[in-house]
TIFI-319757 format. One record per atom (N, C-alpha, C): residue in one letter; x, y, z. Coordinates in steps of 0.1 Angstrom, whole numbers, plus 5000, padded with zeros to 4 digits. Example, Ala and Ser with C-alpha at 12.3 -4.5 7.8 and 13.67 -1.06 7.14 Angstrom:
BEGIN
A513249435078 A512349555078 A513249675078 S512849785071 S513749895071 S512950005079 
This chain:
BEGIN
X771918616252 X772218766253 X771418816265 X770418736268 X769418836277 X770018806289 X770818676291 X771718656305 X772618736310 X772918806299 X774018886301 X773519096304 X772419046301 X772019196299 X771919256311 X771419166320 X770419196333 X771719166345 X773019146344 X773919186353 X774519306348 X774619326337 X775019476331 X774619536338 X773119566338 X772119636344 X772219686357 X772719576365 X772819556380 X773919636385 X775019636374 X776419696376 X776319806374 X775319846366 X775120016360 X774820076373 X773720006378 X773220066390 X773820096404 X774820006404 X775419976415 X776620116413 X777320096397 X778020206402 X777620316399 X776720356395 X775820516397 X776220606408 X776320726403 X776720846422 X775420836427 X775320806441 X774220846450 X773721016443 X772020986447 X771521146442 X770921186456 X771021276461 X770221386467 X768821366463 X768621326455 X766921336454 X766221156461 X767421126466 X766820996472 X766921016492 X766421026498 X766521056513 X766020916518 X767420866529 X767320746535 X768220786548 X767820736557 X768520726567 X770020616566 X770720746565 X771820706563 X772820616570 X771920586583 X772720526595 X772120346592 X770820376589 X770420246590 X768620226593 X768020106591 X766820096600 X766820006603 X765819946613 X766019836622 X765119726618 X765619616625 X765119506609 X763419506611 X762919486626 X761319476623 X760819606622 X761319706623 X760919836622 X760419896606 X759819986609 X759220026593 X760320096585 X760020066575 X761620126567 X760820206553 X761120326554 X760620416543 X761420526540 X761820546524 X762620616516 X761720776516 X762120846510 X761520926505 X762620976489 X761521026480 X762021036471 X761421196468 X762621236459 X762121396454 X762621406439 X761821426434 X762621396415 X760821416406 X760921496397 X759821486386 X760021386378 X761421366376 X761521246370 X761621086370 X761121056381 X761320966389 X759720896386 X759720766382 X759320656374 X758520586386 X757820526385 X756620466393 X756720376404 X758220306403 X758720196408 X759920186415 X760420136424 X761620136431 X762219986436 X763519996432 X763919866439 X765219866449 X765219826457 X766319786468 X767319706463 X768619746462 X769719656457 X770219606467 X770819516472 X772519486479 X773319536473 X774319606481 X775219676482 X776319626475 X776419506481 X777819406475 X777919366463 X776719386456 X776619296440 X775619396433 X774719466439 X773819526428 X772019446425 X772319316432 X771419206430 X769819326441 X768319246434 X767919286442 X767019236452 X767219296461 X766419216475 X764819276476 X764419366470 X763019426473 X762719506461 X761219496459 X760919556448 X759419666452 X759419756450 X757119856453 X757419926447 X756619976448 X755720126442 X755820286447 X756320376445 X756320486450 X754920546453 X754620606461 X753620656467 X753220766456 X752220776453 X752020966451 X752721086458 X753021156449 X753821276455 X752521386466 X753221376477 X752521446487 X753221566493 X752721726490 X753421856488 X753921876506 X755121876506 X755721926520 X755922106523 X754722146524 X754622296527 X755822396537 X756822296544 X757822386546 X759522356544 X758922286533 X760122276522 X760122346507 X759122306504 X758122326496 X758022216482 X758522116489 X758821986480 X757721896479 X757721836467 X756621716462 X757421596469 X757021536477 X757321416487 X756921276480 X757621146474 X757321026475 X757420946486 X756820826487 X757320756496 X757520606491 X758720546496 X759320426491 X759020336504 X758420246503 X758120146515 X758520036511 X759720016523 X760619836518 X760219826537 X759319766540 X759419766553 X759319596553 X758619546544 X758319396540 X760019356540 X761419396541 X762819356536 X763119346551 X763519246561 X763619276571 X765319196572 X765519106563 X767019046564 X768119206568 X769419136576 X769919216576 X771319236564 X771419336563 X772619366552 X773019486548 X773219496540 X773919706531 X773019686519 X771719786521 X771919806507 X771619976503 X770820006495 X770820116486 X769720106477 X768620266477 X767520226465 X767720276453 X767320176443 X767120246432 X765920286424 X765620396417 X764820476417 X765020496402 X764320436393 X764920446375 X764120636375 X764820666367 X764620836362 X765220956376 X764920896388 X766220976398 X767120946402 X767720776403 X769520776403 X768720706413 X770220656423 X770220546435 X770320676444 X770420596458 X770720636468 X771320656477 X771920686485 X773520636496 X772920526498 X774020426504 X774020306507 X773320346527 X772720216535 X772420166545 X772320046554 X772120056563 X772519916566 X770819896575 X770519766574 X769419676578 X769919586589 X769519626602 X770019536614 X769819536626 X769919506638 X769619476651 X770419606654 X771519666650 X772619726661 X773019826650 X772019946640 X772320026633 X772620126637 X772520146653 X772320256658 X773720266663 X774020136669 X775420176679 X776620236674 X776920256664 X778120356657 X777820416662 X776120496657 X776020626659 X775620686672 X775420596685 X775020616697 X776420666705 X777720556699 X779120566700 X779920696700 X779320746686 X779920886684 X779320996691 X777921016692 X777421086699 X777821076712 X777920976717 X777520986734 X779721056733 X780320996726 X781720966732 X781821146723 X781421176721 X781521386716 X781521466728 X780921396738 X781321486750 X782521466752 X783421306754 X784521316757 X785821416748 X785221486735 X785921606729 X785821676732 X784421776740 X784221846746 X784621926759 X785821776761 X786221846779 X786721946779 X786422016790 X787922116793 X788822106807 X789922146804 X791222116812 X791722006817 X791921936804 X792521816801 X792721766791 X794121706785 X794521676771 X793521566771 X792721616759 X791521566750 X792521436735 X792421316735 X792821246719 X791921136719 X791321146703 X790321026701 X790820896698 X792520936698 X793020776696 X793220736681 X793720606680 X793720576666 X793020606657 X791620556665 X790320556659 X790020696647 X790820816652 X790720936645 X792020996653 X792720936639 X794121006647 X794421186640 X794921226645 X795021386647 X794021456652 X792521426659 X791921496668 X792321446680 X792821566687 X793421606701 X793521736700 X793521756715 X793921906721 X794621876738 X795421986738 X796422006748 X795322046758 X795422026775 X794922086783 X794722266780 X793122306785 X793422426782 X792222446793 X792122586789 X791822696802 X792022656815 X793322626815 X794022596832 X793722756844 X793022856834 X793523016841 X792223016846 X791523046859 X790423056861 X790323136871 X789023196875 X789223316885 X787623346888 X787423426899 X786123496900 X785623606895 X784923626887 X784723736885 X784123826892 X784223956895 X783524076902 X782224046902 X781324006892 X780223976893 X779723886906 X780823786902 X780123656918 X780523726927 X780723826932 X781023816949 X781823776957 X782623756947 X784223716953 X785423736944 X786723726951 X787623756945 X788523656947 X789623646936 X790723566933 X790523456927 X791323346927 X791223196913 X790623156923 X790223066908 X789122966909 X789222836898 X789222716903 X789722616898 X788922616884 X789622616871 X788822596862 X788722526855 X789222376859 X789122216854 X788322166853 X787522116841 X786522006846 X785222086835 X784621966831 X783222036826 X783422016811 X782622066801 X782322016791 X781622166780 X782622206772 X782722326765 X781422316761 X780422456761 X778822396759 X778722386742 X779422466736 X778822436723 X779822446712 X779922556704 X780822546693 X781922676699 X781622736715 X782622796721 X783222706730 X783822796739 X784522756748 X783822776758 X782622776762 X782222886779 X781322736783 X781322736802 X780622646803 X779422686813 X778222666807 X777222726816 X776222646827 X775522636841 X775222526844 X773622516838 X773122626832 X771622596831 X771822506821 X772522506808 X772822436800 X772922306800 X773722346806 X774522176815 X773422066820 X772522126830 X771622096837 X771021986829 X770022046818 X769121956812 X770221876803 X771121946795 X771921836792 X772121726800 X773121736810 X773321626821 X772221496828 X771121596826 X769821546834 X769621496819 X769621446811 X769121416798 X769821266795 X770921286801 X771921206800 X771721086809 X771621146821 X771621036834 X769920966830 X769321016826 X767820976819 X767820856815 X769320896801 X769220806791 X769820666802 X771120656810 X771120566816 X770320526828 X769320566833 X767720536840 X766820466831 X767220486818 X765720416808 X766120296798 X767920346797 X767820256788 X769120176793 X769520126806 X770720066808 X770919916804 X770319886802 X770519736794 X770919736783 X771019866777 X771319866761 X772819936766 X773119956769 X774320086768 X775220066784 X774919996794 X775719926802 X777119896798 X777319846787 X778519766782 X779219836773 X778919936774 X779820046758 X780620116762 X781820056758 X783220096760 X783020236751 X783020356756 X783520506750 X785120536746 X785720436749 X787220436749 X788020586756 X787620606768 X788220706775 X788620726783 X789620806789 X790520806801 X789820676812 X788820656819 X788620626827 X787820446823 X787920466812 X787220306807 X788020226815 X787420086817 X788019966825 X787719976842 X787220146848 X787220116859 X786320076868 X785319996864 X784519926873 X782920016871 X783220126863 X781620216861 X781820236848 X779920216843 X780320226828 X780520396826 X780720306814 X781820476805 X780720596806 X779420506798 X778120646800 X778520756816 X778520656827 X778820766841 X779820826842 X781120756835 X782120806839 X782320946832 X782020946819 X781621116811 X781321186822 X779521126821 X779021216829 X779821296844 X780121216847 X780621236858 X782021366855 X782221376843 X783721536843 X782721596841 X781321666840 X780821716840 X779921746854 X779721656859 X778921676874 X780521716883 X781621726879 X782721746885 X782721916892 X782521946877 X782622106874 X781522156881 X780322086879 X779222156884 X779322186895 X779822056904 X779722076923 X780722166923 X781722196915 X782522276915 X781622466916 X781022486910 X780222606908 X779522636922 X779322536932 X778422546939 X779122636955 X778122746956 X778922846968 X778822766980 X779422856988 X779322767003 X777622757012 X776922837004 X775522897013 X774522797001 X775422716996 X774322666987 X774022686969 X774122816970 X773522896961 X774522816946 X774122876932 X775222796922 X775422916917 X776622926907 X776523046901 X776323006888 X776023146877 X775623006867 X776323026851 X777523036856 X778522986844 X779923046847 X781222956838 X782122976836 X782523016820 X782923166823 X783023176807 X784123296809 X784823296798 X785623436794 X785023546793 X785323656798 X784423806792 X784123806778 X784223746768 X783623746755 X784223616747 X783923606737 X784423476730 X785823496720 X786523346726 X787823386717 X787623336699 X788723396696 X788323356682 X788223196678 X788623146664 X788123026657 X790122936661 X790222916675 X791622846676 X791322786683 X792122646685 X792322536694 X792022556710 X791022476720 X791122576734 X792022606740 X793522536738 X794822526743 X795322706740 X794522716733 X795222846724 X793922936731 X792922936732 X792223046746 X792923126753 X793423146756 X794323256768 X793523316776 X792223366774 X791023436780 X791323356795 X790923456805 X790923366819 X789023356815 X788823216823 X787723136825 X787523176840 X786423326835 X785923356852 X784523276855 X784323276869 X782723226873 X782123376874 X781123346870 X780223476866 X779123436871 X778523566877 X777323596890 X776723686882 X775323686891 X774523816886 X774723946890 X776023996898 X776524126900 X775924176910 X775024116922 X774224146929 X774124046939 X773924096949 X773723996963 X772023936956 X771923826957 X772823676967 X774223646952 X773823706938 X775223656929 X775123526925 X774323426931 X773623286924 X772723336918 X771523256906 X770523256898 X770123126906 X768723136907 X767923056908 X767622916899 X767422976885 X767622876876 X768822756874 X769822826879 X771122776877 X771222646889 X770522716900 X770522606913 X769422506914 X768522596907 X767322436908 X767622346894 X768322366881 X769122276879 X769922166882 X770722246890 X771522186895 X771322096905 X770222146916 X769622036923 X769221956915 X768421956904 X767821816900 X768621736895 X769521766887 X770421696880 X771521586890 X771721686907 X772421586915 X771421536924 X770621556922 X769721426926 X769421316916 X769621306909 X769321206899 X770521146899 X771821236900 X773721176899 X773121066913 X772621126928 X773021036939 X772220846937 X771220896925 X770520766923 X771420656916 X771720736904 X772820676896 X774320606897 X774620706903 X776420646913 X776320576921 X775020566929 X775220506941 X775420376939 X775420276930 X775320106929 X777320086928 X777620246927 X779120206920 X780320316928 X779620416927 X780520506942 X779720566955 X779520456962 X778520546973 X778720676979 X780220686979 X780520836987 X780020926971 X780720926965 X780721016956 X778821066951 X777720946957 X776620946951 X776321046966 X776621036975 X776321106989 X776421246988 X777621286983 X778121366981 X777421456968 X776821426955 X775921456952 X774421466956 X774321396966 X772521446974 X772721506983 X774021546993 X773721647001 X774021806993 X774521766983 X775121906971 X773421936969 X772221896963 X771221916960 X770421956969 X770521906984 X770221926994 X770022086996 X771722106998 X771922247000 X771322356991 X770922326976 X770822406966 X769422386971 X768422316975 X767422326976 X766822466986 X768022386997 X767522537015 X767822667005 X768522676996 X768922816993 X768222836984 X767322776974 X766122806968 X764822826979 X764622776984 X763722816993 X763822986999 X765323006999 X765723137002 X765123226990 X766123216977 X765823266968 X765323196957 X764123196954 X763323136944 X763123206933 X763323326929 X763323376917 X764723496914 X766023476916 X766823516912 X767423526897 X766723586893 X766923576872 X768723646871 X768823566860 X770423636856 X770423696840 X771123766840 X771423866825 X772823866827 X773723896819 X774823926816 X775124056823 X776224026834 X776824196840 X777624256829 X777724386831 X778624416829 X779724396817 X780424426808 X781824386805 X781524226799 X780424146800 X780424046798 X779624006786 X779923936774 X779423876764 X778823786759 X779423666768 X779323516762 X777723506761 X777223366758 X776023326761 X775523366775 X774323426773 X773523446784 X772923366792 X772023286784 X771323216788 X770523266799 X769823346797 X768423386809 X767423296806 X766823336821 X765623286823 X764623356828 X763823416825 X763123546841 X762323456846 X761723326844 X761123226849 X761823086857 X761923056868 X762823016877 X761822876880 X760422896884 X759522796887 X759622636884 X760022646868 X759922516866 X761422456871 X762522486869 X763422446879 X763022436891 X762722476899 X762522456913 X761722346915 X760422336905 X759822206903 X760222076904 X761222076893 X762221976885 X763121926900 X763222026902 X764721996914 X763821896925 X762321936933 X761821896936 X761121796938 X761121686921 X760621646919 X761721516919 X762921546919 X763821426920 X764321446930 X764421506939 X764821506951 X763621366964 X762521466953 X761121336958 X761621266957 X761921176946 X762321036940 X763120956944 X764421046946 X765821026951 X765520966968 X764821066975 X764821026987 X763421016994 X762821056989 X761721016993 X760921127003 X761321177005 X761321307013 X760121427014 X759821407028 X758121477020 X758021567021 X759121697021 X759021857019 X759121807004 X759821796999 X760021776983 X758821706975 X757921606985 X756721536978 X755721666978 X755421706990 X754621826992 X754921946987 X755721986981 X756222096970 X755522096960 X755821966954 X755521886936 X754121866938 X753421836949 X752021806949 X751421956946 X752022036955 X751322186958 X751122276945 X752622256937 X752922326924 X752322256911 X752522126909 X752422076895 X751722106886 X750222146893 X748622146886 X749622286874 X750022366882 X750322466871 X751322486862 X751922356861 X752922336847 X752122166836 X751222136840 X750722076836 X750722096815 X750722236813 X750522246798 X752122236794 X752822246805 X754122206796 X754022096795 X753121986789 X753321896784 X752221836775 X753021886763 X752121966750 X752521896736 X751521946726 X752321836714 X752821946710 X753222026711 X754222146704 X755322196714 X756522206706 X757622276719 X757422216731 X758622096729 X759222016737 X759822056748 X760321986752 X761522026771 X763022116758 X763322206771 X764722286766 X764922306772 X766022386773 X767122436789 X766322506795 X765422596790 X764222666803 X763722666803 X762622566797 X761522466799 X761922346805 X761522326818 X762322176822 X761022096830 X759922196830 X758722146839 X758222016834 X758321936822 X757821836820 X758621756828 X760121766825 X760821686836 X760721626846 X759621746853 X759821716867 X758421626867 X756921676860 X756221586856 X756221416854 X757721446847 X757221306840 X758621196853 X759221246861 X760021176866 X759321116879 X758221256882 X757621236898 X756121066893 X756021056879 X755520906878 X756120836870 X757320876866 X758620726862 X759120666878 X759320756890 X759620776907 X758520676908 X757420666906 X756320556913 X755620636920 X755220786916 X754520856924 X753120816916 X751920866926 X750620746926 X749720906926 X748320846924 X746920896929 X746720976914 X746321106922 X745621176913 X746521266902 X747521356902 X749021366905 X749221286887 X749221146893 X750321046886 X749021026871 X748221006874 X746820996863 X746921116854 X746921236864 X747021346848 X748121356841 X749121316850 X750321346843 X750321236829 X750321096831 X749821006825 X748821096810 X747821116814 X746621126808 X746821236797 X747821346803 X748821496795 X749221426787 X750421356787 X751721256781 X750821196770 X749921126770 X749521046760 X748321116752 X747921196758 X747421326749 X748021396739 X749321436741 X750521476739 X750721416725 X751521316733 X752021226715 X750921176709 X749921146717 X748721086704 X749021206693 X748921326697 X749021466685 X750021436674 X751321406686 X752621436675 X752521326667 X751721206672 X752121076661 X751221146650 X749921206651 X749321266640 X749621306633 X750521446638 X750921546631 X751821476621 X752821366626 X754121356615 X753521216607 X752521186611 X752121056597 X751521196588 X751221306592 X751221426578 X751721476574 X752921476580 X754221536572 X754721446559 X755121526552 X755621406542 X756921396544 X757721466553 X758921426559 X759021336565 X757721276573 X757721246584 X758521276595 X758321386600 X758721406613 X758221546620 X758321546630 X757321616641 X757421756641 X758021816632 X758721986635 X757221996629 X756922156636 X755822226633 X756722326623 X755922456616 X756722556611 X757122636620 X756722626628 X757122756642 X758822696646 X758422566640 X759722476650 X760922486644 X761022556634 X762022546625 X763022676630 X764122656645 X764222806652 X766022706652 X766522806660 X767722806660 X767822686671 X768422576667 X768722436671 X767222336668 X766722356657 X765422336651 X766122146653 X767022086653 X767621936654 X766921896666 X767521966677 X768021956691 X765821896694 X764921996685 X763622036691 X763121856680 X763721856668 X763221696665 X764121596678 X764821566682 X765321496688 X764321516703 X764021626707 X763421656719 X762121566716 X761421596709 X760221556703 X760421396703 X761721336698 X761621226699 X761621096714 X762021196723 X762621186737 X760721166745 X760321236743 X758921336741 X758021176748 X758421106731 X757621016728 X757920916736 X759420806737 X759820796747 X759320756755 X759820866762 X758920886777 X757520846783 X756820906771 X755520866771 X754620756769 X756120656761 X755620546756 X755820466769 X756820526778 X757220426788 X756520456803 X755420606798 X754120556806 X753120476806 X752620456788 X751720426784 X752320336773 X752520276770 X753120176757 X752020176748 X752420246734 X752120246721 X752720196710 X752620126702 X753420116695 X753620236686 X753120356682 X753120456673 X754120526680 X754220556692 X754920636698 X756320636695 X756820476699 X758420436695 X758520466678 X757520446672 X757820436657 X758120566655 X757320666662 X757320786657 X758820886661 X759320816672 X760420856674 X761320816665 X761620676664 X762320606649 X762220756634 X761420786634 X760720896623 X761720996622 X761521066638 X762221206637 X763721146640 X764121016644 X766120976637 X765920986627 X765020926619 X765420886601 X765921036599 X764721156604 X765121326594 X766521336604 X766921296616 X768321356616 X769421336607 X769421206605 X770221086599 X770121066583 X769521156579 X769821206563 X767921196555 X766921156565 X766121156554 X764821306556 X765521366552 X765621536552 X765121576533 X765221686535 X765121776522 X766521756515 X767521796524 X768921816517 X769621656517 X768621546520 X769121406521 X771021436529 X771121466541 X771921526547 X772021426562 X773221376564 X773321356580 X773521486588 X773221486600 X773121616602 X774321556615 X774921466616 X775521436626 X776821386620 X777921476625 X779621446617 X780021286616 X780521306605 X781321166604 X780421046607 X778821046600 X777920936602 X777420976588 X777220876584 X776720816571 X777520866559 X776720866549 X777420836539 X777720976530 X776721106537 X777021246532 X776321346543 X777221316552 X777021386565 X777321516564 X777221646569 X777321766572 X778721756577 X779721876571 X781021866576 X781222026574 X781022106581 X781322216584 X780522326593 X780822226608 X779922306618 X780722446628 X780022486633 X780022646639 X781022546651 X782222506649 X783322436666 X784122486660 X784622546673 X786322626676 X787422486668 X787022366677 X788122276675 X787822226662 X787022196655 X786622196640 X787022276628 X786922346637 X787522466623 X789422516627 X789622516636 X791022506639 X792022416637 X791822306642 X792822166635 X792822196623 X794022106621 X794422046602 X793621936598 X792921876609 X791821766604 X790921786591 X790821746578 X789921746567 X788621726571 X788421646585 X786821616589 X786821696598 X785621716606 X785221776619 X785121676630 X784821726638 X784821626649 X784021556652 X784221366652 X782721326651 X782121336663 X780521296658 X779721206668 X778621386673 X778821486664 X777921626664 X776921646659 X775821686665 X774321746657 X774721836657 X774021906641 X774222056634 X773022076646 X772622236642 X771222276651 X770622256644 X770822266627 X769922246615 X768822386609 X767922386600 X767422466599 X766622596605 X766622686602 X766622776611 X766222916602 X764622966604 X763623066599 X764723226604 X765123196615 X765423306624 X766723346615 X767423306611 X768223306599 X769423446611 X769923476620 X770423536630 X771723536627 X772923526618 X773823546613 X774023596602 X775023656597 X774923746585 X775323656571 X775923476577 X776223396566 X774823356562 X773623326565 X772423286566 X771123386566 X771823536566 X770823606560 X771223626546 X772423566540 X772723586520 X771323526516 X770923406527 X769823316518 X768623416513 X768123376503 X767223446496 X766123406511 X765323556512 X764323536526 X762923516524 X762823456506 X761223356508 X761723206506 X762423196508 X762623036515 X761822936523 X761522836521 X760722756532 X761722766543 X760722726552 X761522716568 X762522616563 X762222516565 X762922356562 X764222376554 X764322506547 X765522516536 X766522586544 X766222706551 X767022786559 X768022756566 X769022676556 X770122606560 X771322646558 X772722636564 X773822616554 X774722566562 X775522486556 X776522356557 X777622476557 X777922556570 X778822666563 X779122696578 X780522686586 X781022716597 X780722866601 X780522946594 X780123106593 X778523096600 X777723006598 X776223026598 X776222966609 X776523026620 X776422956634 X774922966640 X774023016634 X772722986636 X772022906630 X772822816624 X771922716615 X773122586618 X774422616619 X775222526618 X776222506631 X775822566643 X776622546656 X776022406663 X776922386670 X776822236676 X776522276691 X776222166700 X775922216714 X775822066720 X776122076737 X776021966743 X774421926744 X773422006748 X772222016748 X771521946739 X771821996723 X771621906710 X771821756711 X772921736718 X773521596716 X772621476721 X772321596731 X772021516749 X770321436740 X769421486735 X768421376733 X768521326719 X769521356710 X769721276701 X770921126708 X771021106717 X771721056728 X771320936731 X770121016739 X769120946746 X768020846737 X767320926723 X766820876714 X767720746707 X768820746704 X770120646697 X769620536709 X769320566717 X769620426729 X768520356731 X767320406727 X766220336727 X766220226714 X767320266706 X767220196693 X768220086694 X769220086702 X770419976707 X769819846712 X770019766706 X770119636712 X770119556727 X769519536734 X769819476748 X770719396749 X771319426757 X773019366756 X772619246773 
């Protein structure tokens, strides 16, 4: 009898519903990497064991940690440590008195689905061009749209204006370059740091097979539009958007004309928008060049020119003219762009107005690189920091920057071995794209590991994937159509308009969010932990909107975790 009892057992377990009170990274962990559950349940029994997937058999057996109080959740935290299980395979924990877990996988290459869907989500993003994911997700497509484009009164000129090309910024239609900028630059990063891993990954899109990998070739409908923005004097302007936002329909269905929009005033470029832009095609001319020389030329004299005209105007801030609503995206701080642009223009060419700029300025962006509040779209000064000694720049300069950086994450690795989440968000941090600021953090580390090599640093990045990737409060993927109970109802036009039952894969929610700035997400009761201030609700576009920016270092983080190919 007793032979018989203990596969019963096995079967019980196996078919049990996944609980919510078990949080695992639902994408996967990596086989030498540390591998830890978290558990949330009063009822939950001393002991835990790791099943295979396929049979229920078990591959690992410990101890749950003491419950340790997560202050901006307000949750009693376990911890499940199967890091000793390094074979690879599918399994799932079980947890006697709180249920099992979603299922995961243990492997060399857990990341690349999810690096797949992220990186190939811009290719959904395009605009003015019939968009289809193919078999792979058949019924997501859209018809070419906002073919209508024009100048608006604001820029300083009049009549159309080609408005093809570029990459819808978020869960609208409008496309902005400050945005774009660190997006873009975030991207060409990830192929500067990590191209051995991600060289060979077919995105399956328009342009696959032609001789440049797919990562450039994206990038590149997006550096399309940008050189597209750029005036004849240099200057950029800094966005393409409709006078307000159209409703929740397909972009084919937009009708709004797609004006370029100025600051309504002579010079009508932002500053911010052009020293972006500079840096970002200075980093394109490094990049292309092994694979389109003209087209990489043609990006450094584009940077070039944005440079002479920042020199002109170095602090041109933009607000919204007029009649106009879309995202704003201001800056009244211009400096660290001009830094950034600077600082890769250094690199790119070597050039000693640009070295002597970065030497003259840096000392005073130096605290942007901090263990709290990461790089964003208008914070970009670490950028330029951290590229002017990834560039090979030397001396005194290269030492502090160094010396910042690993100051830095030594914090953050602190702060998140005390989280019981483990992962790096402060309470402050919990703001509108509160995802986008774990993923930054994880980029953070990165970087800094690849001034200084720690092993805490990579792990600690590993940390803040697990909380994207479901091992959270609400045991939630926070990225569509990835894992096993992923988030499916984010703040996108095209998501909520198709007949598709899913959303569109391969998206970060923004995630939690104190600021609670929509009226779906002020119903929530307002003594909530930060960490809770959530909802899975296309209405709560302050908690649940998507963005290229988000994507871009959950992107870049996914590739540090890919396999060298």
């Amino acid at each position: 009898m007793r032979n018989l009892v203990l596969p019963l057992l096995a079967v019980a377990a196996y078919a049990a519903a996944p609980t919510s009170d078990i949080k695992v990274d639902q994408a996967g962990y990596l086989n030498g990497a540390p591998k830890v559950a978290l558990v949330v349940s009063d009822k939950a029994g001393a002991e835990f064991t790791v099943r295979r997937a396929a049979d229920g058999s078990v591959a690992a057996t410990g101890k749950l940690s003491s419950a340790a109080p997560d202050t901006d959740s307000g949750d009693q935290v376990r911890a499940a440590d199967f890091s000793g299980l390094t074979a690879s395979g599918r399994y799932y924990l079980d947890v006697p008195g709180a249920g099992r877990s979603w299922d995961f996988e243990i492997g060399p290459a857990v990341y690349a689905r999810v690096w797949y869907l992220a990186m190939r989500s811009y290719y959904g993003q395009r605009c003015g061009i019939a968009v289809d994911l193919g078999p792979e997700f058949p019924g997501f497509r859209h018809e070419a749209c906002h073919l209508q484009g024009a100048y608006h009164a604001s820029s300083g000129k009049a009549g159309p204006h080609p408005a093809k090309g570029g990459w819808h910024d978020a869960g609208d239609y409008g496309r902005y370059v400050v945005n774009s900028g660190i997006s873009t630059g975030t991207l060409l990063w990830t192929w500067e740091m990590f191209a051995t891993r991600i060289r060979s990954v077919k995105l399956n899109i328009p342009e696959s097979g032609n001789g440049t990998p797919d990562i450039l070739n994206e990038i590149r409908w997006n550096l399309e539009w940008m050189l597209s923005m750029q005036d004849e004097d240099g200057g950029v302007w800094h966005k393409q958007t409709s006078e307000r936002f159209c409703g929740f329909v397909m972009p084919e269905k937009d009708e709004l004309v797609s004006y370029v929009v100025g600051t309504g005033r002579d010079p009508f470029k932002s500053s911010c928008a052009t020293g972006d832009f500079a840096a970002v095609m200075a980093i394109a001319a490094r990049a292309y060049k092994p694979f389109d020389s003209a087209f990489a030329e043609r990006c450094l004299q584009a940077a070039a020119r944005a440079w002479t005209w920042l020199e002109k105007y170095p602090a041109v801030a933009f607000r919204n003219p007029a009649g106009v609503s879309t995202g704003d995206y201001g800056d009244g701080d211009c400096g660290d762009e001009r830094l950034w642009a600077a600082a890769e223009l250094a690199r790119t060419t070597g050039g000693a107005v640009y070295r002597k700029y970065f030497l003259e300025h840096y000392a005073g962006f130096r605290k942007s690189i901090r263990p709290a509040e990461p790089q964003s779209w208008n914070k970009v000064a670490n950028l330029a920091l951290w590229t002017y000694v990834l560039g090979g720049g030397s001396g005194a300069a290269a030492e502090e920057i160094r010396a910042d950086s690993a100051a830095a994450a030594d914090q953050i690795v602190e702060r998140t071995k005390g989280s019981a989440y483990r992962v790096s968000l402060t309470t402050r941090d919990y703001i509108w794209g509160s995802n986008s600021v774990t993923a930054n953090y994880g980029m953070q580390l990165l970087v800094a590991n690849a001034l200084q090599h720690k092993a805490g640093y990579t792990e600690t990045a590993l940390d803040n994937l697990h909380y994207l990737m479901g091992r959270n409060t609400f045991s939630l993927s926070f990225v569509t159509q990835v894992g096993a109970n992923p988030f499916r109802h984010p703040h996108h036009r095209p998501s909520g308009a198709d007949t598709n039952s899913e959303p569109w894969p391969g998206l970060l929610s923004g995630g939690p969010n104190r600021g609670r700035q929509d009226p779906a997400m002020r119903k929530l009761p307002a003594d909530l932990p930060p960490a809770k201030m959530y909802l899975d609700d296309q209405e709560a576009y302050s908690a649940n909107e998507v963005a290229i920016n988000w994507n871009a270092p959950l992107v870049f983080v996914l590739a540090a975790g890919l396999p060298e190919r």
